[in-house]
Backbone as numpy.savetxt, mean C-alpha at the origin, in Angstrom:
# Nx Ny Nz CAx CAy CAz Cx Cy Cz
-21.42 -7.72 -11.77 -20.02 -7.38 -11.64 -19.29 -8.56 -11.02
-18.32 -8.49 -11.81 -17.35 -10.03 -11.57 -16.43 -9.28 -9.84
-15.99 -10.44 -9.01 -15.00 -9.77 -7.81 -14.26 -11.07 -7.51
-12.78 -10.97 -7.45 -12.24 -11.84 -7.03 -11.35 -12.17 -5.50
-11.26 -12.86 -5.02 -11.03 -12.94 -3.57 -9.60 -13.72 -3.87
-8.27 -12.51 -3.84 -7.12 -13.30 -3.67 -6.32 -13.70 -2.47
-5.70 -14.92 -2.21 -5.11 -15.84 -1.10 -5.77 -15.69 0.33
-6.88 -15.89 0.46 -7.67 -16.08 1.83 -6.81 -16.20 2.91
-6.00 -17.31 2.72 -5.10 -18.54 3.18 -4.34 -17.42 3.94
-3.73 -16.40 3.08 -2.69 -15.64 3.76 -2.69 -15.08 4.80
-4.44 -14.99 5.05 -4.83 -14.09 6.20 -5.11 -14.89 7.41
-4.73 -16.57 7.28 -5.29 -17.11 8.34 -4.72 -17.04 9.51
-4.73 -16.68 10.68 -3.91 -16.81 12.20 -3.48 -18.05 12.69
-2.67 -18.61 12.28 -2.38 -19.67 13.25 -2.54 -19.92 14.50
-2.95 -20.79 15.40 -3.50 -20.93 16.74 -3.92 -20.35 17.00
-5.20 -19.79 16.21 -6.60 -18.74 16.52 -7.56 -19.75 16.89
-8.56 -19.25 17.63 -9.85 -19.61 18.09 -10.50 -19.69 16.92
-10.11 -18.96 15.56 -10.89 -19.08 14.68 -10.34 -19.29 13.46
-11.52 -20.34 12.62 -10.57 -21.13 11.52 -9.44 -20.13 10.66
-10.29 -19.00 9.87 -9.86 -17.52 9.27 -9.83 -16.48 10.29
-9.47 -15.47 9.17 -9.15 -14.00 9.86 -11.15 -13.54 9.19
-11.24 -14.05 8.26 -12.33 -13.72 7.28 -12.34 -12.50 6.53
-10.99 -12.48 6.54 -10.61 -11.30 5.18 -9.69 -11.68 3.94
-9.05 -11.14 3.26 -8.13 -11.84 2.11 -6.71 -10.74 1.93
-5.81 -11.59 1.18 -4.49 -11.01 0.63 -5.44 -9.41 -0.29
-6.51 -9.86 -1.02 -6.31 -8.46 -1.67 -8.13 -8.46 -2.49
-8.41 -7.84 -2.82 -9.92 -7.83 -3.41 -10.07 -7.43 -4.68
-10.41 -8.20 -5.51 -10.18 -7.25 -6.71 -11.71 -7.17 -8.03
-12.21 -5.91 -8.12 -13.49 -6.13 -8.47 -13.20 -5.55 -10.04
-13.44 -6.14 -10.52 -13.70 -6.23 -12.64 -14.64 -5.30 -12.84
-14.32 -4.52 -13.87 -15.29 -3.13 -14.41 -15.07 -3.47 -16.38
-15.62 -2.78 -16.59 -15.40 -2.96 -18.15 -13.98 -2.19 -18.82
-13.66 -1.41 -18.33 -12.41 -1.03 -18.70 -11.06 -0.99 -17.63
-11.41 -1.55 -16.63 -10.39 -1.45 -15.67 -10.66 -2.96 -14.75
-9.50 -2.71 -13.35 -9.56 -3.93 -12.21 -9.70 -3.02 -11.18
-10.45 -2.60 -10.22 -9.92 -1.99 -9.06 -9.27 -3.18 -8.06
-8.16 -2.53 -7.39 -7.84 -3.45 -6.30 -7.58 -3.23 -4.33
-8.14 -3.79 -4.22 -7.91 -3.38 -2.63 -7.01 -4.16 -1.35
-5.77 -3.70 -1.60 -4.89 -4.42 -0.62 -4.95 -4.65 0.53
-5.45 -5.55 1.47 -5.09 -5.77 2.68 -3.63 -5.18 3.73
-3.39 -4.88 4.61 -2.41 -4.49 5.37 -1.10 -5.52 4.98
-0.11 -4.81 4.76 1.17 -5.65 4.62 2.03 -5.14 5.18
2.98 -6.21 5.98 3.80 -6.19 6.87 4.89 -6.72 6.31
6.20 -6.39 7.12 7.14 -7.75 7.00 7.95 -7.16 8.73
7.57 -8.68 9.45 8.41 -8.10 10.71 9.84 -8.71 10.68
10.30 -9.42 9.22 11.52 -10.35 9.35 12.77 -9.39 9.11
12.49 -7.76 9.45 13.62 -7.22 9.66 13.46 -6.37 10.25
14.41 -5.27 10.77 14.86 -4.80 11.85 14.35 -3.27 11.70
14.55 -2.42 11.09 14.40 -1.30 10.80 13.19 -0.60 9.65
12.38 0.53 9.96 11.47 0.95 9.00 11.68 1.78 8.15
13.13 1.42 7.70 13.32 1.82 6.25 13.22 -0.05 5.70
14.10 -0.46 6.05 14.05 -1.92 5.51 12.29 -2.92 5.55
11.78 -2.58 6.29 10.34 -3.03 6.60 9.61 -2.59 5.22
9.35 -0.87 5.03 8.94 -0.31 4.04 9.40 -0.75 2.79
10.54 -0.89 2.64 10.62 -1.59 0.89 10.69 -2.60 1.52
10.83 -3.91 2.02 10.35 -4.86 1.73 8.58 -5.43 1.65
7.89 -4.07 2.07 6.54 -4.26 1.95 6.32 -3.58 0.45
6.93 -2.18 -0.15 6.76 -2.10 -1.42 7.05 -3.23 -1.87
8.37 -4.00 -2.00 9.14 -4.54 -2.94 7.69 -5.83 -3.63
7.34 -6.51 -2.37 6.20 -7.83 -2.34 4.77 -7.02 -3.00
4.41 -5.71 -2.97 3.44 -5.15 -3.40 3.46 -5.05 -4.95
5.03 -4.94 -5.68 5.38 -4.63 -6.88 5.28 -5.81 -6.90
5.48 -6.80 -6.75 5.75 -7.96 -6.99 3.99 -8.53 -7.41
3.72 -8.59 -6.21 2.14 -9.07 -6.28 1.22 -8.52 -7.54
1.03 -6.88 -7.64 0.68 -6.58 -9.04 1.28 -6.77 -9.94
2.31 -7.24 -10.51 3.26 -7.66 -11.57 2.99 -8.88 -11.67
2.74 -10.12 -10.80 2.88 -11.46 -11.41 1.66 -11.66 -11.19
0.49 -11.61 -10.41 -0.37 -12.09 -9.96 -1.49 -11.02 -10.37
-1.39 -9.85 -10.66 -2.45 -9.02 -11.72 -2.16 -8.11 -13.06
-0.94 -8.64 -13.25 -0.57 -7.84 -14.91 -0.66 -6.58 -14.68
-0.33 -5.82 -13.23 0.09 -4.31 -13.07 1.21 -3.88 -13.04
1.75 -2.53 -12.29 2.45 -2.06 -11.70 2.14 -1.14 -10.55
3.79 -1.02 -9.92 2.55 0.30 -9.08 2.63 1.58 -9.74
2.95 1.69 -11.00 2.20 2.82 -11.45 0.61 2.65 -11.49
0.34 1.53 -11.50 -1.57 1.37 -11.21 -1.86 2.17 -10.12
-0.98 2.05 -8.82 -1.73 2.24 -7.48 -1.88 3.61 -7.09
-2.82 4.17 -6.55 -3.95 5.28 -6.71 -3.67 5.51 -5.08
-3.75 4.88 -4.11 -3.84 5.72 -2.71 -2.90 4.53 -1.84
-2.46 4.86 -0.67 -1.46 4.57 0.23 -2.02 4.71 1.46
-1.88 3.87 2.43 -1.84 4.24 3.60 -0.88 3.52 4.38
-0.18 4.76 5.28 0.71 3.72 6.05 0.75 4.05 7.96
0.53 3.05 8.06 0.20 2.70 9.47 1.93 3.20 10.27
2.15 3.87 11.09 3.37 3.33 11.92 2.81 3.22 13.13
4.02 2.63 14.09 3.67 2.69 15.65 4.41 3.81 15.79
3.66 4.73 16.99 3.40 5.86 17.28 5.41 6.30 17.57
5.45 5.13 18.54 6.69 5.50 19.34 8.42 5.75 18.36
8.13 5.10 17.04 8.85 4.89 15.85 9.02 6.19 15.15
7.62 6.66 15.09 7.03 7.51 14.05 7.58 9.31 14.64
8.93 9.40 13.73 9.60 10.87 14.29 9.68 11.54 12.12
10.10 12.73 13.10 10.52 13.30 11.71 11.83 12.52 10.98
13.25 11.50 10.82 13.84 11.49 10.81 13.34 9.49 9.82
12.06 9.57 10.48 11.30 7.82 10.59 10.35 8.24 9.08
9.50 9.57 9.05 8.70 9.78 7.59 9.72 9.78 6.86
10.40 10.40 7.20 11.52 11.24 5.97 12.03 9.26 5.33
12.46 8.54 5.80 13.23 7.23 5.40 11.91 7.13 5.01
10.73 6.78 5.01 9.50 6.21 4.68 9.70 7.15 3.08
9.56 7.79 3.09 8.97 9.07 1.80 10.50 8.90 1.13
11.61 8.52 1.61 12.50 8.00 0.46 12.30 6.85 -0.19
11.50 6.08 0.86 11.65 4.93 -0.03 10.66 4.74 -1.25
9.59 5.11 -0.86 8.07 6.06 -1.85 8.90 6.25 -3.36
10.16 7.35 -2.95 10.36 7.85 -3.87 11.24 6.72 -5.03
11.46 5.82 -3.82 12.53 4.74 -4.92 11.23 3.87 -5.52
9.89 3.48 -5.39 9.38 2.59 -5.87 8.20 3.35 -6.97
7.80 4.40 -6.82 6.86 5.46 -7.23 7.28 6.63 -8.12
7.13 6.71 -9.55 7.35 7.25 -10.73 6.73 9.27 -10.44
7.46 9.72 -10.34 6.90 10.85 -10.09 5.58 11.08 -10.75
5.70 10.88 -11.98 4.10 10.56 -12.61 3.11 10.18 -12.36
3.35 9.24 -11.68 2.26 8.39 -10.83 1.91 7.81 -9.33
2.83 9.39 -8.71 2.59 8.84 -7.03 1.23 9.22 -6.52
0.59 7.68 -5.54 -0.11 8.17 -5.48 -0.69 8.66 -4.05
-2.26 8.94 -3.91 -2.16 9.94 -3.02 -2.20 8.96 -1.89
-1.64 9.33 -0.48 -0.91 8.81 0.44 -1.37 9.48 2.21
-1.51 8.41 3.14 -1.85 9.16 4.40 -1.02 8.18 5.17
-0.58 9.04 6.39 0.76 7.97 7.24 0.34 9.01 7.99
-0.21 7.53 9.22 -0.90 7.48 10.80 0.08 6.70 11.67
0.06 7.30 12.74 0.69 7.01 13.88 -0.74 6.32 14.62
-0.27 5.05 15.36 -0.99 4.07 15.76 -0.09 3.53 16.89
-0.97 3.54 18.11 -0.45 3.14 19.37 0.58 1.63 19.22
-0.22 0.72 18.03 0.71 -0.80 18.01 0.33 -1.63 16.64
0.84 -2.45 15.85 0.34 -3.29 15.53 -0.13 -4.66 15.96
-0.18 -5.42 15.24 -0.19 -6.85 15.34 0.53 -7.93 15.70
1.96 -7.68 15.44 2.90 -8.12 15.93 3.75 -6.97 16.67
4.65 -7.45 17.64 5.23 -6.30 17.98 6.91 -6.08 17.42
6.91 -6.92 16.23 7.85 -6.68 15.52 7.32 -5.92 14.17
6.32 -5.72 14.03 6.20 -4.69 13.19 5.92 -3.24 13.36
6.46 -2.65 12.62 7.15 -1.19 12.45 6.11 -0.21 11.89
5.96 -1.05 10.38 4.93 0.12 10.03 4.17 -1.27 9.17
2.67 -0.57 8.57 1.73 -1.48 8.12 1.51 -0.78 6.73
1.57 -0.87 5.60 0.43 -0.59 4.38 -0.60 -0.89 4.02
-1.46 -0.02 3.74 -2.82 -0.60 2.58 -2.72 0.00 1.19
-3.03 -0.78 0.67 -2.78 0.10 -1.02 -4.35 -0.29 -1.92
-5.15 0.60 -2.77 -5.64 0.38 -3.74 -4.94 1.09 -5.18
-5.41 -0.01 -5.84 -4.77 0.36 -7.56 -5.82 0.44 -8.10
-5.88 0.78 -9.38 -6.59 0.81 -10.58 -5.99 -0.05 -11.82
-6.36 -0.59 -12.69 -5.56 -1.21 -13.22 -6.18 -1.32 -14.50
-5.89 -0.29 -15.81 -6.47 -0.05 -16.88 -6.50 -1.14 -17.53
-7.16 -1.40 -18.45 -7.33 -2.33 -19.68 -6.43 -1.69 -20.62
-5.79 -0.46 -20.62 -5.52 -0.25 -22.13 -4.37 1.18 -21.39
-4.22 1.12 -20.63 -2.69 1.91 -20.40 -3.44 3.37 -19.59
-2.10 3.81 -19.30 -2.80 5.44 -18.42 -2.86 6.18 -19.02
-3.11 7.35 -19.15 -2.81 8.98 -19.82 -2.96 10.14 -18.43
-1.51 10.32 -17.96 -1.58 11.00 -16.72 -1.16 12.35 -16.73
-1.75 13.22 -15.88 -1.31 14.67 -15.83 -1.12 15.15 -15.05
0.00 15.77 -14.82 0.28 16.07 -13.63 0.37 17.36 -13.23
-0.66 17.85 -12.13 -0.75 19.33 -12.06 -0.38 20.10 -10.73
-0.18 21.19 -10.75 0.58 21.65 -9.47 -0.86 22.75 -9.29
-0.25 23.05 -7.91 -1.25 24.13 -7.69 -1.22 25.47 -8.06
-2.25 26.22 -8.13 -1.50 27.18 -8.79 -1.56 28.42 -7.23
-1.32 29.56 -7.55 -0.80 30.20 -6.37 -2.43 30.84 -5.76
-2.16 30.36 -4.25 -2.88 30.52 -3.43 -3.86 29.98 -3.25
-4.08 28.14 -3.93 -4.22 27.73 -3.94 -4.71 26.34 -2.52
-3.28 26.84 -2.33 -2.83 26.03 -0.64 -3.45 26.83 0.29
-4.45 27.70 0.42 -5.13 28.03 1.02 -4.17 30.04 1.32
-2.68 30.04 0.84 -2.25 31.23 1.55 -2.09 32.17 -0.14
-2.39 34.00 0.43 -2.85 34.25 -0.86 -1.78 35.33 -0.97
């Protein structure tokens, strides 16, 4: 099995004790009919607020599978989003899960977990993503199903 290791570089720390972080921008392992991909944490602390943070971390995510792996994020399959704890209110998901809704095709949202975390890495960042995609050779065929009643556990 083929695996490719994209922008190392991106992950390096400047004035670290150590040359790398020894992780990468993104991982991406070759199958016969597909790419899986595994995103590293993405940030952007060059703005102010975590609505603006969040799409500018979608916006570079669409971006990245579009020029640099012939996707979309209709490819992407699971979400995770990091906030700091003290950020993270009902009023803070709700702007997060709008913005979801501006980059993510109802068809193809995918499944998603958002953790409250004492801090990041910088302390200008707000909230963090990880994303894996899938990335067909030959297009999706998606279905979309609801639950049916009592399902959600109440009967």
């Amino acid at each position: 099995m083929k695996k490719t290791i994209l922008a190392p570089e991106l992950a390096d720390l400047p004035g670290s004790d150590y040359e790398t972080t020894a992780s990468s921008l993104a991982v991406i392992t070759h199958h016969d009919d597909h790419r899986a991909v595994n995103v590293s944490g993405l940030a952007y602390p060059g703005v102010e607020t975590i609505t603006a943070q969040t799409r500018a971390i979608l916006e570079f995510l669409e971006k990245l599978l579009k020029t640099e792996l012939d996707g979309s994020l209709d490819d992407v399959t699971v979400t995770r989003f990091f906030v700091v704890e003290s950020k993270l209110t009902t009023e803070t998901r709700t702007r997060i899960h709008e913005c979801r809704h501006e980059f993510f095709s109802s068809t193809h949202r995918p499944a998603s977990t958002m953790v409250g975390v004492s801090a990041l890495a910088d302390e200008r960042m707000h909230v963090e993503l990880e994303a894996e995609a899938v990335i067909p050779d030959s297009g999706w065929e998606t279905n979309v199903v609801s639950l049916s009643a009592g399902a959600d556990g109440e009967n």
